[in-house]
C-alpha positions in Angstrom: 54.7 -17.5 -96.1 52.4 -15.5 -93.5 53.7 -15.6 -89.9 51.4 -16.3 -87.5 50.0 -14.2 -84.6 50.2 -16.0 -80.6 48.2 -15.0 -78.3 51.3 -13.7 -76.5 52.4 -10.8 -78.9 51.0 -7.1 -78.2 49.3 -7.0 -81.1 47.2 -10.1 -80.3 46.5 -9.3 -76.7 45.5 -5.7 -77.8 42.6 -6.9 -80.6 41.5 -9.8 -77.6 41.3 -7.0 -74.5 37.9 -7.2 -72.5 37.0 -4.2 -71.5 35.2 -3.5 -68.0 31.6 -2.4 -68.0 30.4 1.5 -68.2 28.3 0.5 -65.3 28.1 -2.3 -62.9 25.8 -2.2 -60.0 25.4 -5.2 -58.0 22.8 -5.5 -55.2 22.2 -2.0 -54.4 20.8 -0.4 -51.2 19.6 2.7 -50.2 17.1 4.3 -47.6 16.5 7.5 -47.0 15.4 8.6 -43.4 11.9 10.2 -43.1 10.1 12.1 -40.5 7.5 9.0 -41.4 10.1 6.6 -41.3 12.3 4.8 -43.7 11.9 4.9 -47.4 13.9 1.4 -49.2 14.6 4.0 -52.5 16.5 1.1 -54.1 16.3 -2.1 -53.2 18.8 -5.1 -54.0 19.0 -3.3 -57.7 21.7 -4.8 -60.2 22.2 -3.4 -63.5 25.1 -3.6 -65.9 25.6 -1.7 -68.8 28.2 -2.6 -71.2 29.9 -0.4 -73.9 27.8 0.4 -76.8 24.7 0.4 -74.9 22.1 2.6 -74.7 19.7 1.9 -71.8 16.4 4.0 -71.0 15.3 4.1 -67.4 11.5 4.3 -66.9 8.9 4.0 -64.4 6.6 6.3 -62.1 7.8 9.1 -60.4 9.0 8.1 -56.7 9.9 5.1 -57.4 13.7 5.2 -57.3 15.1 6.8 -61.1 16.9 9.7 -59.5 18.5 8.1 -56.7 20.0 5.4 -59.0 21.2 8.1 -61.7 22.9 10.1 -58.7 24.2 6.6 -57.4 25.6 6.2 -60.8 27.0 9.3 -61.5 29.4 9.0 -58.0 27.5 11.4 -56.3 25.0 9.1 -53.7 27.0 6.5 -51.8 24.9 3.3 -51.5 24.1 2.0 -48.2 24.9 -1.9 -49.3 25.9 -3.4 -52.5 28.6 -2.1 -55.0 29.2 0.4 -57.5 31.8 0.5 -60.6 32.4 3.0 -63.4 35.0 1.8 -66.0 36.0 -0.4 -63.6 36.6 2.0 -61.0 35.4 2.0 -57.4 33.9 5.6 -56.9 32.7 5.2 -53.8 36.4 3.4 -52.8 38.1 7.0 -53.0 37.8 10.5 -50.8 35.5 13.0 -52.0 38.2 15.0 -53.8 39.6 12.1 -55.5 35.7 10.9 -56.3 35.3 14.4 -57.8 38.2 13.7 -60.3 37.2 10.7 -61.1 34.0 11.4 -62.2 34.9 14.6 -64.3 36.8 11.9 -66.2 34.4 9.1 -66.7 31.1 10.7 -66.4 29.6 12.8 -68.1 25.9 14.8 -67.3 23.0 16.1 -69.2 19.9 17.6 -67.4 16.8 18.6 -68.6 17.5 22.1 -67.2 20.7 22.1 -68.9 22.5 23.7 -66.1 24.3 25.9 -67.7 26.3 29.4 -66.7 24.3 32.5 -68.1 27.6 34.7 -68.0 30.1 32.1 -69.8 29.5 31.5 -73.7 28.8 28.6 -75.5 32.9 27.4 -76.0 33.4 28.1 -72.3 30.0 26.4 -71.1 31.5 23.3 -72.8 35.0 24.1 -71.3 33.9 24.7 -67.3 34.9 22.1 -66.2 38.8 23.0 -67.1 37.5 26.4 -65.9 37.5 24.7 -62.5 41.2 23.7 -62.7 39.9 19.7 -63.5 43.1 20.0 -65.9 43.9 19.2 -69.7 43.3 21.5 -72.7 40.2 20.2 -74.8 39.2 23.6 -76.1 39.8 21.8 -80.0 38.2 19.0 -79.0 35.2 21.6 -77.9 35.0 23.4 -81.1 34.8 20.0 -83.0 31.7 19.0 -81.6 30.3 22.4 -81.3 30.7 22.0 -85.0 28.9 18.4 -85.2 25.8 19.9 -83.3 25.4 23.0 -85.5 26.7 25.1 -83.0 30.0 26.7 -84.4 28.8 30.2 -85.3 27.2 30.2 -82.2 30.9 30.0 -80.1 30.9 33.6 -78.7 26.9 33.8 -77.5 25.7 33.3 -73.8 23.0 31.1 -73.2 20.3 33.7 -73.3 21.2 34.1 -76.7 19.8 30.4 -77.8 17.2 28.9 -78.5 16.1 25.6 -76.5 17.3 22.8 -78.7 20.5 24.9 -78.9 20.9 25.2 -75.2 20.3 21.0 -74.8 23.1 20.8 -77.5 25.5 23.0 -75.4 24.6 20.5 -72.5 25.3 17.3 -75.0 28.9 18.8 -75.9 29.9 19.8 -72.4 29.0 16.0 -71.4 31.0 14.7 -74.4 33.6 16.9 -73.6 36.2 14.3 -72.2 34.9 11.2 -74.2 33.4 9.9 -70.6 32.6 5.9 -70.4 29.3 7.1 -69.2 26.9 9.3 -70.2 23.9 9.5 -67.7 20.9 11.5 -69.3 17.8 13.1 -66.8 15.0 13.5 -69.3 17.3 15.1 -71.9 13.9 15.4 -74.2 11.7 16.7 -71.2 11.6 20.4 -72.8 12.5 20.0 -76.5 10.7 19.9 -79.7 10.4 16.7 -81.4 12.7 18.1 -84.1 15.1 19.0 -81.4 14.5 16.1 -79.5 15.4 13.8 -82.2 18.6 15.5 -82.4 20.0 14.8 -79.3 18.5 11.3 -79.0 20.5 10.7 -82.4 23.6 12.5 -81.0 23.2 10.4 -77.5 23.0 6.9 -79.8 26.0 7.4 -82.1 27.5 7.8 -79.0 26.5 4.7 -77.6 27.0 3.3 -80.8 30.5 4.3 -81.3 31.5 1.6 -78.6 33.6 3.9 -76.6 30.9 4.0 -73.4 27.1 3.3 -72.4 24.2 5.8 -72.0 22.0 5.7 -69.0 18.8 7.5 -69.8 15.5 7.9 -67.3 12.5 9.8 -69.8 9.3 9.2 -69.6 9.0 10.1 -73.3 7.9 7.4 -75.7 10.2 8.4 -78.5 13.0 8.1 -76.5 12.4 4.9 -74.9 11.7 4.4 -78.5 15.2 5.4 -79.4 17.4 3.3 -76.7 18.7 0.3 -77.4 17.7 -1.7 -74.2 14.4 -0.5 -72.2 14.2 -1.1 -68.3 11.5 -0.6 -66.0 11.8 0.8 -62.3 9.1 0.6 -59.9 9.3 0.5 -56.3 13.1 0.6 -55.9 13.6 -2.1 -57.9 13.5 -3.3 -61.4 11.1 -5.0 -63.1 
């Protein structure tokens, strides 16, 4: 005779836990002041992305992508509305506190790259424990640097890559710590469309996996082609 399962026993309550959103914003203000006057760069914007999704961000230039990424990433405090990552109230904490938090559930990727001409590759991906953020994830490091065709290329500073190469340093660094969000500014802006399909494919298994959400702004096709939701941004607000 099989014993049943209630909805009391650990077991149970672990297969049936909801998990919070990657990102929740809800009603979202934010001006900036002007020698012309005020600018409304967002404007009563709610979004939510859940885990497993991959969401691009598109729309003219002006009309309010960077300010929401930066909102999202815990470093732009909105005027109004709120904010959560994971759950988590960024903006709730000091900025030291804020800083930890979001080297623990955030993770970046630039289309500059942004990354330290005088470390290698393994410690590029590693700065962030370079910076005393704590924990030892220099296996976890060489694993992905591994998965994106980078292991022989450990020991070489960034001058030493190519492009594509470069952007994948960028991708592991942001993976680094297994973040619940990943946000993405044009991550194909200066790639190949070999090497741009690479990191789009990277960035959806990640989504994919369940584990957290992408947030993407591009203005390239192929990767709008590649997300999994597509939302529009025009004038502060979402269309």
């Amino acid at each position: 005779m099989t014993e049943s399962i209630n909805s009391n026993s650990p077991d149970a309550s672990a297969d049936t836990e909801v998990r919070p959103p990657a990102l929740c914003l809800d009603e979202v203000n934010k001006q900036y002041r002007t020698a012309e006057g005020h600018v409304q760069a967002l404007d009563e914007v709610s979004l939510t992305l859940e885990n497993g999704e991959f969401v691009a961000l598109h729309g003219p230039s002006g009309c309010g992508k960077s300010t929401l990424l930066l909102m999202a990433g815990g470093l732009l405090s909105p005027d109004s509305g709120t904010l959560t990552i994971a759950g988590g109230h960024p903006y709730a904490l000091g900025a030291e506190a804020r800083a930890a938090f979001r080297a623990l559930h955030v993770g970046f990727v630039f289309q500059q790259f942004h990354l330290i001409p005088y470390l290698d590759v393994l410690d590029n991906v590693l700065v962030g424990e370079l910076a005393g953020t704590g924990g030892d994830h220099r296996e976890r490091a060489r694993e992905l640097l591994d998965a994106f065709q980078l292991g022989h290329r450990l020991h070489h500073v960034p001058s030493k890559l190519s492009i594509g190469e470069q952007q994948r340093v960028a991708l592991a660094r942001a993976f680094l710590r297994s973040p619940a969000l990943i946000l993405a500014d044009e991550p194909t802006g200066n790639l190949d469309t070999e090497n741009a399909a690479i990191i789009l494919e990277h960035l959806g298994r990640f989504a994919a996996s369940g584990d957290g959400a992408v947030l993407m702004v591009t203005h390239d096709d192929r990767a709008r082609a590649a997300a999994s939701r597509s939302v529009e941004m025009r004038d502060g607000q979402l269309v």
